[in-house]
N, C-alpha and C positions, 0 to 999 in steps of 0.2 A: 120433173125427173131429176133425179140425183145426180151432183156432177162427179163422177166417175175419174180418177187416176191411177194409172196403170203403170207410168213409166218411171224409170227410177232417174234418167236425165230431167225430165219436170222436177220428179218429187226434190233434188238436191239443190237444183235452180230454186223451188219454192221455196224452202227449208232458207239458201244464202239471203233472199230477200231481206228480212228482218235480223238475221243474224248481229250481234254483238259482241263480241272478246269479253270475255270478262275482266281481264286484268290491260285494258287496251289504255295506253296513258289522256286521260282526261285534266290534267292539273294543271298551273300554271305556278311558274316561279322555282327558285332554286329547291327549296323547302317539300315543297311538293313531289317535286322528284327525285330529291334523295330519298325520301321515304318509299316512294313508285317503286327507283331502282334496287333498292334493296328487296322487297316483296318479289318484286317483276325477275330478277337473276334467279333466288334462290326456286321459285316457280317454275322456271326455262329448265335448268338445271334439275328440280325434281322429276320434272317432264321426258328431258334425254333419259334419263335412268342412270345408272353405275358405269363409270367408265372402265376399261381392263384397267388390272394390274400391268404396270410398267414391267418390263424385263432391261435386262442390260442391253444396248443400242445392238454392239457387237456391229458397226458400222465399218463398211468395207468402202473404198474406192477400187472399184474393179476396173476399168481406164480410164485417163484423164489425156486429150488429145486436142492437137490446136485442130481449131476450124475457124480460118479466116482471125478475126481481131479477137478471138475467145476462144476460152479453152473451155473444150466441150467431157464430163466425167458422167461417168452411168456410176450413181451410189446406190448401195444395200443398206439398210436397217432393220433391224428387230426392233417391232414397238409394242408386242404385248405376247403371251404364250400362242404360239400357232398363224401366226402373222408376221410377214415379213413386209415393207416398204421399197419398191424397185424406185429409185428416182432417178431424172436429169439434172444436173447443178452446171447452169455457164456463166461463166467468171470472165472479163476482161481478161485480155494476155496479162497488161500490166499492173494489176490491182495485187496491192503488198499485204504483206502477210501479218501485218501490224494489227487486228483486233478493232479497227476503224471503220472497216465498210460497211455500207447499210446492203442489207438482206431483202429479196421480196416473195415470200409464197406465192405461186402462180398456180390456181386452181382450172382443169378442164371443165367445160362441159360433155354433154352429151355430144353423137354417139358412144356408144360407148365402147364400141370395136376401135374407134382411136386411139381414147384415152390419151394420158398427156404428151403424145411425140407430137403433133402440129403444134401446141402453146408454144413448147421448145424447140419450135422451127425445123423438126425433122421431115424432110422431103421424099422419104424411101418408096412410096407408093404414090399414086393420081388422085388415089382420096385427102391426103395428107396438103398436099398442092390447090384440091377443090377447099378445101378447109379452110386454109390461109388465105388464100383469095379472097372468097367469101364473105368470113366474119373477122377478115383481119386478126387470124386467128395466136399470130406467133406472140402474142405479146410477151411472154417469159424472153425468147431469144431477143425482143426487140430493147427492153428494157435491161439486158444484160449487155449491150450494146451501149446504152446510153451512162452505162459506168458502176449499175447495182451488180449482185452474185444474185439470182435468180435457182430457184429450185424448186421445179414441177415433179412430185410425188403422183406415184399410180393410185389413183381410187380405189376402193375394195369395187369388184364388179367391173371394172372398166379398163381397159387396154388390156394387159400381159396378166391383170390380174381377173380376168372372166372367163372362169372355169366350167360356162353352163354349158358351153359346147351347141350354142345355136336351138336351144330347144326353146328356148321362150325368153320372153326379157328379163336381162338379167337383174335390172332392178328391183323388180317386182317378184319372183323367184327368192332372193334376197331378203327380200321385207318379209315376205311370207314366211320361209323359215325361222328369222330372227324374231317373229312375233309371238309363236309360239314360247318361245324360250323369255322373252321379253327383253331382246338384245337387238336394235334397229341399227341397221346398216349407216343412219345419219349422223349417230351415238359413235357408231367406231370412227369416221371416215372423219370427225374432228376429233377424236383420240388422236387417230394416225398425225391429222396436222398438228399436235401440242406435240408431239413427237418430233416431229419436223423442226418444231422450235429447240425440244431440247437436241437435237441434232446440229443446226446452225451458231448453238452457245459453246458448242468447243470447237468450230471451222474458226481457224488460225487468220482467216480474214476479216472476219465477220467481229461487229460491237454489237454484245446480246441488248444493248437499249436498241438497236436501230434496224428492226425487224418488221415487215409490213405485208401484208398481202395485199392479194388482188383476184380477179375471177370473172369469167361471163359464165350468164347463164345459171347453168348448176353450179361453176365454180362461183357465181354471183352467192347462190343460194349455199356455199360452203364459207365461202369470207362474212356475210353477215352473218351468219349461227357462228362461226367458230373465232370470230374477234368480240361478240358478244362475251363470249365465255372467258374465253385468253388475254389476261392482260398485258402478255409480254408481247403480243401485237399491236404497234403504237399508229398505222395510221393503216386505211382500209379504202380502197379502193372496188364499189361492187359494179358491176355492169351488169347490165338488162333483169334484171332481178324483182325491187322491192315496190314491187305491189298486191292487193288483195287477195288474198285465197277465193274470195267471195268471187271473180271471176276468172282468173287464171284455173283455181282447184275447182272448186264445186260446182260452177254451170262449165267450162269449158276440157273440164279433167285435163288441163296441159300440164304434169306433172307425172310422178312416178315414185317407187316404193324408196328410192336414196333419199327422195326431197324432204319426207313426212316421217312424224312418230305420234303417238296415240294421242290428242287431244290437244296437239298443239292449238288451231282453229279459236277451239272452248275457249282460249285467256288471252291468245296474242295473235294480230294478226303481224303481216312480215314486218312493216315498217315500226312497229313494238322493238321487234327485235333488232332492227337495225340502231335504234333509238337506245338500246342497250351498249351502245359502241358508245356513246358520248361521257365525258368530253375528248375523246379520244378524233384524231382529222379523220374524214367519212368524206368519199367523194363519190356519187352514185350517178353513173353516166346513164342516158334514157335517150333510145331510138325512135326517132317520129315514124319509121315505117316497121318496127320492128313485130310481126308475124307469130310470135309468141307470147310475148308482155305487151296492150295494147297504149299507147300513148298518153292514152288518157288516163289510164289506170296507173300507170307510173306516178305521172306528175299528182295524185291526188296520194299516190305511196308515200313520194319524195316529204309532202307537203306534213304529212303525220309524222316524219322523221324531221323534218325544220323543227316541230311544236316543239319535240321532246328537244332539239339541241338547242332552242330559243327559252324552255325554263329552265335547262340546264345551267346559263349562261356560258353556254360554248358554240353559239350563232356563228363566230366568226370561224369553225374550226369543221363547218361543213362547207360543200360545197358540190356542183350539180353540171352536167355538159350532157345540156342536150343539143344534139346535132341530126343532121337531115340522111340519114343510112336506116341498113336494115339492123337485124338481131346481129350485134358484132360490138368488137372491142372500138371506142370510138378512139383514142389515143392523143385526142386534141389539148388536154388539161392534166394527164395522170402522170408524166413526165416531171414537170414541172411540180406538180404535189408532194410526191415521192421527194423529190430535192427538198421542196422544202418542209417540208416536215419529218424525214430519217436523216 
């Protein structure tokens, strides 16, 4: 008797089996990877598609208020025709207006009814509170504490910016319209963050060399796309993020329409693209209990993004904290990174 398949959870499971990138890095030595990363960028990049055209910022500070040792400002930006950028920016009280200080983008993850007010430590609701708790969530406010200017931008889809009005996911909704057109939600939402950069290059605080991000989760899965791409983000901090599509995407579907664009899969799997960041600092944090990225699939992530920073010869300019929590910001090591490397 014929063995029969029916299901399309088998058929993607079976399909990940054997699966290969094609542009997945197999080289060793400097040489080899300059050649990789040149192919492997301009690939990624034909991949996202066309970013918008830039418009004038027209960047507003609509309040700027102490809260506690920082001063807490809700900024506006225009980053492309028909799009605007709601952000949080908190700054030390005392941090001078001298062009000196290091900068850190702090990406949200999912839900996406929060969007970025728990990163930036906003408390105004129980979910906001469950948030923080949780997955150690404030890290923009904590790290605006420890002496950076931190600025969490709304994601297109997510917090103030999810106009689907509860009828389906907004993610997914999202993808599905921008696919038609061939414009993916994950294509703008690291426009919006080059935006962000050029936004932090005229803050009166801010030295445009000393600009870094950071992310769990989805904002994991926004810092390694979007410092691949961006050079003017000099060191990268991802959390819970880089591992295989082969079991987070295709047997386990733990993903959604923000995360993916057409054919990524085909050439690069995640830890490619992280490997795109080098030689640039990369510190990729991995939870042993962590409920969405499984453990084990990180560290074999991690390990394909070593390769690429060990023929890069930029070994010494990664670095990894794994710690014993769940899917959360671990905070043990990123501190101290951030210092020394912005």
């Amino acid at each position: 008797m014929a063995n029969r398949h029916f299901g399309m959870t088998e058929y993607w499971s079976n399909r990940a089996k054997r699966w290969q990138p094609r542009m997945t890095f197999q080289g060793e030595g400097p040489e080899a990877w300059r050649a990789w990363r040149e192919e492997a960028l301009a690939k990624l990049l034909e991949l996202l598609g066309e970013f918008p055209e830039p418009v004038d910022l027209a960047a507003e500070v609509e309040y700027a208020v102490p809260d506690g040792e920082l001063i807490r400002e809700r900024v506006v930006f225009d980053s492309e025709e028909f799009a605007s950028v709601p952000c949080v920016v908190l700054r030390p009280k005392d941090m001078p207006a001298n062009r000196a200080n290091a900068a850190i983008i702090c990406c949200n993850g999912h839900p996406v009814s929060l969007g970025k007010d728990p990163v930036a430590g906003v408390r105004s609701e129980p979910e906001h509170d469950e948030a923080i708790a949780r997955m150690n969530y404030n890290y923009g406010e904590q790290l605006a504490k420890a002496g950076f200017l931190t600025i969490m931008p709304e994601l297109r889809g997510f917090g103030e910016r999810n106009d689907t009005f509860g009828r389906r996911d907004a993610c997914d909704i999202n993808y599905v319209k921008g696919s038609i057109l061939g414009i993916y939600p994950q294509t703008l939402n690291i426009w919006d963050i080059k935006r962000c950069v050029d936004y932090l290059e005229t803050r009166e605080e801010v030295d445009p060399g000393r600009i870094g991000m950071m992310g769990l989760s989805y904002g994991g899965t926004m810092t390694a796309l979007t410092a691949a791409v961006e050079p003017r983000i000099k060191a990268a901090d991802v959390s819970g993020y880089i591992n295989s599509f082969r079991g987070f995407g295709l047997e386990r579907g733990n993903f959604c329409g923000s995360q993916v664009f057409p054919e990524v899969f085909k050439y690069f799997d995640t830890h490619d693209i992280a490997g795109l960041i080098a030689p640039r600092p990369l510190l990729v944090e991995m939870a042993i209990y962590d409920d969405c990225f499984r453990i084990e699939d990180l560290l074999k992530g991690y390990e394909g993004v070593k390769r690429i920073y060990e023929a890069a010869g930029a070994g010494d300019y990664l670095d990894s904290d794994v710690f014993p929590g769940p899917h959360a910001f671990a905070g043990n090591k990123a501190f101290d990174f951030f210092k020394t490397y912005l």
